[in-house]
C-alpha angles and dihedrals in degrees: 000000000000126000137201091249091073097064105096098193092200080068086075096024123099103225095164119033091189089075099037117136118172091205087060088072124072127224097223126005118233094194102062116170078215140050133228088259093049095039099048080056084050088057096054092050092052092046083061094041097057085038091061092037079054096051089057106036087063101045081051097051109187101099132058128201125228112189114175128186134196137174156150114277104287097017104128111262102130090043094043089052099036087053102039094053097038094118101038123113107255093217097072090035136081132168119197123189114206118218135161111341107248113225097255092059087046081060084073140044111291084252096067112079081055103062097063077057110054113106124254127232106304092020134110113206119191117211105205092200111348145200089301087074077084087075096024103064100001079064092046081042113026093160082075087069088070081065082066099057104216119189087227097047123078100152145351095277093064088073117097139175088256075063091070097039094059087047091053094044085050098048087049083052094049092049094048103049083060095046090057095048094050102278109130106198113200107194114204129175113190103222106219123178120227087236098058090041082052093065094039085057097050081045099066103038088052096051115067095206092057093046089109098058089059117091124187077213090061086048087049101050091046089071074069099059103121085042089058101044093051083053090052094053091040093049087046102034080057093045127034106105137173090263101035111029136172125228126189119217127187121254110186091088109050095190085055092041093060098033090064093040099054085046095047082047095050100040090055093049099052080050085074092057095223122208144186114254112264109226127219130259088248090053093044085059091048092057093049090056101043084054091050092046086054101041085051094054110116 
């Protein structure tokens, strides 16, 4: 039977972005050390585990936990977040999607719309799509960066590929600037083949309780596919750093793909050692005396 210790979690981290092929990472993986029923038992316990690391980062109260999550259309995203923090106390956890950017968030820099949303100290936030969504479909669709009305940019033509090097080069700046001040970023792309969105897809067209879910627009952007997924190595090949790394997991198999995740979540939050906050002699008096004054009520 497999076990949890023989997930070693560098196997799905970029630790170095100068070697970085996306064709180097499956999209499922045929040899598992675990099967669907174990892993699906895995899952559980790690749904306990991060609900008792939550309980104590936030009584802590001195780190806070960026996970962000981005993917092709069907992926996975919604399921892999709803399942792995089924048993977390809401209080200490928010979850923000990022869509279109309104006009009045296109009057600031891309970042800003993110910063209201970064968690506090004890606190985890999930970013569902991200700011990197500004090299991910702006580069697929670099005609969406006029919106943003650049001094520097008049047309399309204006944009090039020194553009996305100083995004990415801002993005690393912006990262690091929260990692040094507490904030612990955990990257994951959720590596999804066309195949298997293909049949996500059918699926929800064919079940009537999962219509909603289906967009003409996904069908659209998927024409896009080998755009997208040379924006997603460029933006984490660029990106992936020792603070802040990237790691692929492969979404063709839900049950796996949240498996891995709940466990990477849970791994890189023991690495904080969290503890509970040690209280004073003075409070420690405090609290003898408020349990005498309550044992003594009539």
């Amino acid at each position: 039977m497999g076990t949890k210790d023989k997930i070693d979690i560098d196997n799905f981290k970029i630790i170095d972005g100068n070697k970085f092929s996306l064709s180097d990472y499956p999209t499922t993986v045929k040899k598992k050390d675990i099967d669907k029923e174990e892993g699906e038992l895995l899952i559980q316990k790690d749904i306990e585990e991060l609900s008792a690391l939550q309980d104590v980062l936030y009584a802590e109260n001195r780190h806070a936990i960026l996970i962000v999550i981005q993917a092709m259309d069907a992926a996975g995203k919604d399921g892999t977040i709803k399942h792995i923090m089924t048993g977390v106390n809401p209080a200490g956890v928010n979850v923000y999607y990022f869509k279109s950017p309104s006009t009045r968030e296109l009057n600031h820099d891309y970042f800003w719309r993110h910063y209201a949303a970064l968690p506090g100290k004890g606190e985890i936030g999930i970013f569902n799509r991200s700011y990197y969504e500004n090299v991910l479909i702006t580069k697929v669709h670099p005609e969406f960066i006029l919106n943003e009305r650049l001094s520097n940019i008049q047309s399309v033509k204006d944009i090039h590929k020194s553009f996305w090097q100083d995004r990415y080069k801002q993005i690393c700046r912006f990262e690091r600037n929260l990692t040094e001040n507490d904030t612990t970023i955990l990257k994951f792309f959720l590596h999804v083949s066309k195949d298997v969105q293909k049949k996500r897809f059918l699926d929800r067209i064919d079940d009537p309780k999962k219509n909603w879910k289906f967009s003409a627009a996904d069908l659209k952007e998927r024409a896009f596919w080998d755009d997208y997924q040379s924006a997603y190595e460029d933006a984490i090949m660029n990106t992936s750093t020792k603070s802040a790394p990237w790691f692929i997991i492969p979404a063709d198999e839900k049950w796996y793909t949240r498996y891995l995740v709940g466990d990477i979540i849970c791994t890189e939050l023991k690495r904080l050692d969290l503890s509970y906050p040690i209280i004073s002699d003075t409070d420690k008096e405090a609290l003898i005396k408020a349990k005498e004054a309550l044992l003594n009520e009539s």
